[in-house]
BALOBA-1460 file (C-alpha; in Angstrom, 3 decimals):
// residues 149
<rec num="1" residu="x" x="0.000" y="0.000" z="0.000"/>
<rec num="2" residu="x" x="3.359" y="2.304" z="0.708"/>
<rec num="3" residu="x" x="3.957" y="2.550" z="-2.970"/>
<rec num="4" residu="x" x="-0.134" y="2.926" z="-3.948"/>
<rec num="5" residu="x" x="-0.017" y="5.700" z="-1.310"/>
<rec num="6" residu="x" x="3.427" y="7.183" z="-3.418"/>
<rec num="7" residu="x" x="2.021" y="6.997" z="-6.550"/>
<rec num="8" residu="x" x="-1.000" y="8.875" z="-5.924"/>
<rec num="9" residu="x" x="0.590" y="12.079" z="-4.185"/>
<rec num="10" residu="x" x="3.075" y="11.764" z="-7.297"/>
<rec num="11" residu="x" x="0.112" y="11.618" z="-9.676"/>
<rec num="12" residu="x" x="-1.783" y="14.753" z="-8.232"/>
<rec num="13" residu="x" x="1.613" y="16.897" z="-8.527"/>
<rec num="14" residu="x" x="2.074" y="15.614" z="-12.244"/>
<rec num="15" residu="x" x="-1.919" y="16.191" z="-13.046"/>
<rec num="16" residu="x" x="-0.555" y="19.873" z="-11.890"/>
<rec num="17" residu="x" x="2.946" y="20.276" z="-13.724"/>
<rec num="18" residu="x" x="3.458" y="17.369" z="-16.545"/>
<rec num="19" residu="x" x="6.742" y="18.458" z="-17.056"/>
<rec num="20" residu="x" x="7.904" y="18.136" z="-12.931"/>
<rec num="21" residu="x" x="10.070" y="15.727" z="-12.440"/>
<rec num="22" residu="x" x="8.666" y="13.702" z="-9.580"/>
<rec num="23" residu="x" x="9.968" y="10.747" z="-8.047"/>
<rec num="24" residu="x" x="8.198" y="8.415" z="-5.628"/>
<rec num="25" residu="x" x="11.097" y="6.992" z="-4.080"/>
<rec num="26" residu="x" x="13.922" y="8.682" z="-2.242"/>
<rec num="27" residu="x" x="16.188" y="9.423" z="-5.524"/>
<rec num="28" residu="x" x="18.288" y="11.802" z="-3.897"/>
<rec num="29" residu="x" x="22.075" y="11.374" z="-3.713"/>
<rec num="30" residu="x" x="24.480" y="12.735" z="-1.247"/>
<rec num="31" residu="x" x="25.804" y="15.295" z="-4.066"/>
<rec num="32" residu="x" x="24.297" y="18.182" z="-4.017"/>
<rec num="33" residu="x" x="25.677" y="18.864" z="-7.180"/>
<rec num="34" residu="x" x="23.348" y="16.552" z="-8.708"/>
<rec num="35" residu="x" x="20.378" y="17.583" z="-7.530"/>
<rec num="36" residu="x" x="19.425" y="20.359" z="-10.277"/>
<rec num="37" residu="x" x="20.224" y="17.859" z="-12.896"/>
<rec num="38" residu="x" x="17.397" y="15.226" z="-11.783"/>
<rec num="39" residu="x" x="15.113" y="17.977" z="-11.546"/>
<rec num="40" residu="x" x="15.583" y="19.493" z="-14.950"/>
<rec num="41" residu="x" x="12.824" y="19.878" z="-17.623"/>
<rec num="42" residu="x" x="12.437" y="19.739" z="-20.969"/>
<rec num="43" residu="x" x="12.488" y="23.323" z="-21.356"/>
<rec num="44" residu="x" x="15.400" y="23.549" z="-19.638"/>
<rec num="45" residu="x" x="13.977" y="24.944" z="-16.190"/>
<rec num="46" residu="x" x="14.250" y="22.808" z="-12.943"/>
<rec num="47" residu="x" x="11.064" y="21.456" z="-10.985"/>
<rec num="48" residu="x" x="10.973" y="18.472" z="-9.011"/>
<rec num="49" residu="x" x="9.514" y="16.524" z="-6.286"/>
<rec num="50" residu="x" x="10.389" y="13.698" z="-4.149"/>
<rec num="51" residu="x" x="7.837" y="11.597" z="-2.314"/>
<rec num="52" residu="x" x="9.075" y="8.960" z="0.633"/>
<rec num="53" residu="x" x="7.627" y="7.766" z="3.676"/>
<rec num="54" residu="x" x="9.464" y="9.200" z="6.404"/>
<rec num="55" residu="x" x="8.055" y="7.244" z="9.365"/>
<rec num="56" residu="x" x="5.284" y="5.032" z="10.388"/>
<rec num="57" residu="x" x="3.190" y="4.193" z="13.591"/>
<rec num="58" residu="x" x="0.697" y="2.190" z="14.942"/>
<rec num="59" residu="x" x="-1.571" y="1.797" z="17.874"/>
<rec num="60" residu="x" x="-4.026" y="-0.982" z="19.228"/>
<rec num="61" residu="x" x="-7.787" y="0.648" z="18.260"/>
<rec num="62" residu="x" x="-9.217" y="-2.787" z="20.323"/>
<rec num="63" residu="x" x="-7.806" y="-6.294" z="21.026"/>
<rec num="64" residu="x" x="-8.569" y="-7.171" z="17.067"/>
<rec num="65" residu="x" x="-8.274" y="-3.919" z="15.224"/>
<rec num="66" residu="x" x="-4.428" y="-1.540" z="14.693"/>
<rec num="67" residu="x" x="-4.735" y="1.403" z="13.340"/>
<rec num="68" residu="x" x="-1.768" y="2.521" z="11.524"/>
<rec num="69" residu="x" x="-0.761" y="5.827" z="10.458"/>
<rec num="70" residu="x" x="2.367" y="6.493" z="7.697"/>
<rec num="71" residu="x" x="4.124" y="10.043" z="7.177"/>
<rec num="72" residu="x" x="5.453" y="11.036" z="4.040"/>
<rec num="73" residu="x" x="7.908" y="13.941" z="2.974"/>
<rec num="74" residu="x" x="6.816" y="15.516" z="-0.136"/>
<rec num="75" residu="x" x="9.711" y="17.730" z="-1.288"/>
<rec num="76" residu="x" x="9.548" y="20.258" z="-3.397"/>
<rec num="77" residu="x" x="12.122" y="21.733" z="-5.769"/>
<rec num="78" residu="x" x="12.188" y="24.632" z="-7.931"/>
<rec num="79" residu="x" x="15.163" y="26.639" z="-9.812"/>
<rec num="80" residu="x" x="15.953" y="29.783" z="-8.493"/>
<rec num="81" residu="x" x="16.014" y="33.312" z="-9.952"/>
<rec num="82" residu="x" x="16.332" y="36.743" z="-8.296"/>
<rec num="83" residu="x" x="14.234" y="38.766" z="-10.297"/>
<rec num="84" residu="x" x="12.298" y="42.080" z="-8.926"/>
<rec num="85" residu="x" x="9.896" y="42.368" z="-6.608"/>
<rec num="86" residu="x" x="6.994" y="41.675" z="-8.776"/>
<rec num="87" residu="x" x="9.075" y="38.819" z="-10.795"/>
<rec num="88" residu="x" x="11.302" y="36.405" z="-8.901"/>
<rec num="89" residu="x" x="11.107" y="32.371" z="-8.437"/>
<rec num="90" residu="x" x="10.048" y="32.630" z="-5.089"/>
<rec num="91" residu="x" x="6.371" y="34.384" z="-5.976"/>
<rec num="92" residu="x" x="6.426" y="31.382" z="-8.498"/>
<rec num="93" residu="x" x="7.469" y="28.539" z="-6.372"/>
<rec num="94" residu="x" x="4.672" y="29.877" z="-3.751"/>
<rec num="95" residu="x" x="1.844" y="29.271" z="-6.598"/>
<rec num="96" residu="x" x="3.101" y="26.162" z="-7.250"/>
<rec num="97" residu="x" x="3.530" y="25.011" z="-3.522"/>
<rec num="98" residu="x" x="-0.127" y="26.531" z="-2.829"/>
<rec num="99" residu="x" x="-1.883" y="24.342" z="-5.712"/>
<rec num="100" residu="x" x="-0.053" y="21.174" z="-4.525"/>
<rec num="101" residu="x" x="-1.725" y="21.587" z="-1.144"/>
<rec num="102" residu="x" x="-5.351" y="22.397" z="-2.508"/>
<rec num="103" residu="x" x="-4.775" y="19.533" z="-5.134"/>
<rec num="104" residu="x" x="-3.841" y="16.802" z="-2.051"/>
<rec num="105" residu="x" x="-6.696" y="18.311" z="-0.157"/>
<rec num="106" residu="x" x="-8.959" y="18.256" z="-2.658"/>
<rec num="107" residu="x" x="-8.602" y="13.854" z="-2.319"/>
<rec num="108" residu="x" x="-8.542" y="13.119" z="0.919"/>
<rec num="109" residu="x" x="-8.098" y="9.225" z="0.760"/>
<rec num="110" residu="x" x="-5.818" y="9.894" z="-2.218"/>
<rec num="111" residu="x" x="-8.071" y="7.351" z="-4.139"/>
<rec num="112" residu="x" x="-6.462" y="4.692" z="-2.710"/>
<rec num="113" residu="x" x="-8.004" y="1.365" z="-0.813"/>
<rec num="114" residu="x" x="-7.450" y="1.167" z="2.660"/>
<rec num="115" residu="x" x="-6.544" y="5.173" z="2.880"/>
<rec num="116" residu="x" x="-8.962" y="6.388" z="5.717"/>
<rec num="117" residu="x" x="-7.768" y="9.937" z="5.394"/>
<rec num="118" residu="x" x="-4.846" y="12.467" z="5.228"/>
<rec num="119" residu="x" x="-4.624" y="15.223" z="7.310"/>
<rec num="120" residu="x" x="-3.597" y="18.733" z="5.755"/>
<rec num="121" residu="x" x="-0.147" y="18.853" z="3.986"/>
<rec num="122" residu="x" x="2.000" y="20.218" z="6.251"/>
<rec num="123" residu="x" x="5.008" y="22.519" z="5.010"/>
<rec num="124" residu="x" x="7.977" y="22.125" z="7.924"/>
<rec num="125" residu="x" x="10.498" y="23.978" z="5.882"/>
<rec num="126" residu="x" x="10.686" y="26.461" z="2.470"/>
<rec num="127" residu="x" x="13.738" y="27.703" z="1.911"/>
<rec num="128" residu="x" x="17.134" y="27.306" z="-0.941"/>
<rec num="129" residu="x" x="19.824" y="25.399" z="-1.114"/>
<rec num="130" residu="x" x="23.098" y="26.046" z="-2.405"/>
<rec num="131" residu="x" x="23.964" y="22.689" z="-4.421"/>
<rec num="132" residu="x" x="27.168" y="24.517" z="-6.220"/>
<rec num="133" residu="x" x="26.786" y="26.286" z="-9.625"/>
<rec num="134" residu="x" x="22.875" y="26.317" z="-9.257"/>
<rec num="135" residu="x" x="20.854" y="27.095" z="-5.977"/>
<rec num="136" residu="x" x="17.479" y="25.668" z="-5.293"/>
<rec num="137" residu="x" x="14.400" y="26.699" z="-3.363"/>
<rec num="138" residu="x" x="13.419" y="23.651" z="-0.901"/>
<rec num="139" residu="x" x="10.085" y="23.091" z="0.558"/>
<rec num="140" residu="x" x="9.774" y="20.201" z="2.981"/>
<rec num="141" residu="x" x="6.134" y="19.097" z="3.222"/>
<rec num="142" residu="x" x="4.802" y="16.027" z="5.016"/>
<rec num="143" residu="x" x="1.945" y="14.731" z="5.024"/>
<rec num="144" residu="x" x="0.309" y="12.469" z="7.563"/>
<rec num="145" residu="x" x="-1.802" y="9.634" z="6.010"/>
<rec num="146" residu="x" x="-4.527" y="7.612" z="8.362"/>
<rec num="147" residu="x" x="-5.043" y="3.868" z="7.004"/>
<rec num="148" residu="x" x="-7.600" y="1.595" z="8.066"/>
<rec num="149" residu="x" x="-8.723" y="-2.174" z="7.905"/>
């Protein structure tokens, strides 16, 4: 169900941007250097996600019933350009992060059998990264999905 639950988070962000990279499995390297490079487009611009489960719990609902609850990171990535104050990466990266949350929202059992229901896609972190010759902004979202039966 892990990779079901994947899938669907990484089909709601391509139903959004076709032409984001997005990977449902931790593809990240340790080189930073390599990071713009995974997340390049075919018009040459750089947009990517990562989805991965980052931990999982469980607890005893009654003596023949768990109820199990998995957390995912969904990362975004976007290239970065200054710009001006009415043109810069960061006003577009915010558009983009803001329609990935309504679009998750918008299906809260993610289509998927067995998904009870999310909670709200939480963002932890949005910031850049230097990874060398290019720098990156970062958001860190996770997202906190409720399974059942």
């Amino acid at each position: 169900m892990d990779k079901q639950i994947r899938l669907a988070i990484k089909q709601i962000i391509k139903t959004l941007y076709p032409t984001a990279q997005v990977f449902a499995w931790n593809a990240l390297s340790h080189s930073l250097n390599e990071w713009p490079g995974m997340f390049r487009t075919a018009d040459d611009t750089t947009h990517g996600w990562i989805i991965k489960r980052a931990t999982a719990r469980a607890e005893w609902k009654n003596p023949q019933r768990d109820r199990k609850t998995a957390v995912y990171d969904v990362w975004g990535f976007y290239g970065f350009t200054a710009g001006n104050e009415n043109e810069n990466s960061d006003n577009d990266f915010a558009v983009i992060v803001d329609a990935v949350y309504e679009a998750i929202k918008a299906s809260p059992t993610l289509d998927v059998t067995r998904v009870e229901r999310h909670g709200l896609l939480q963002i932890a972190a949005n910031t850049t990264i230097d990874t060398g010759e290019e720098t990156l902004h970062f958001v860190q979202g996770r997202l906190e999905v409720n399974l059942c039966c």
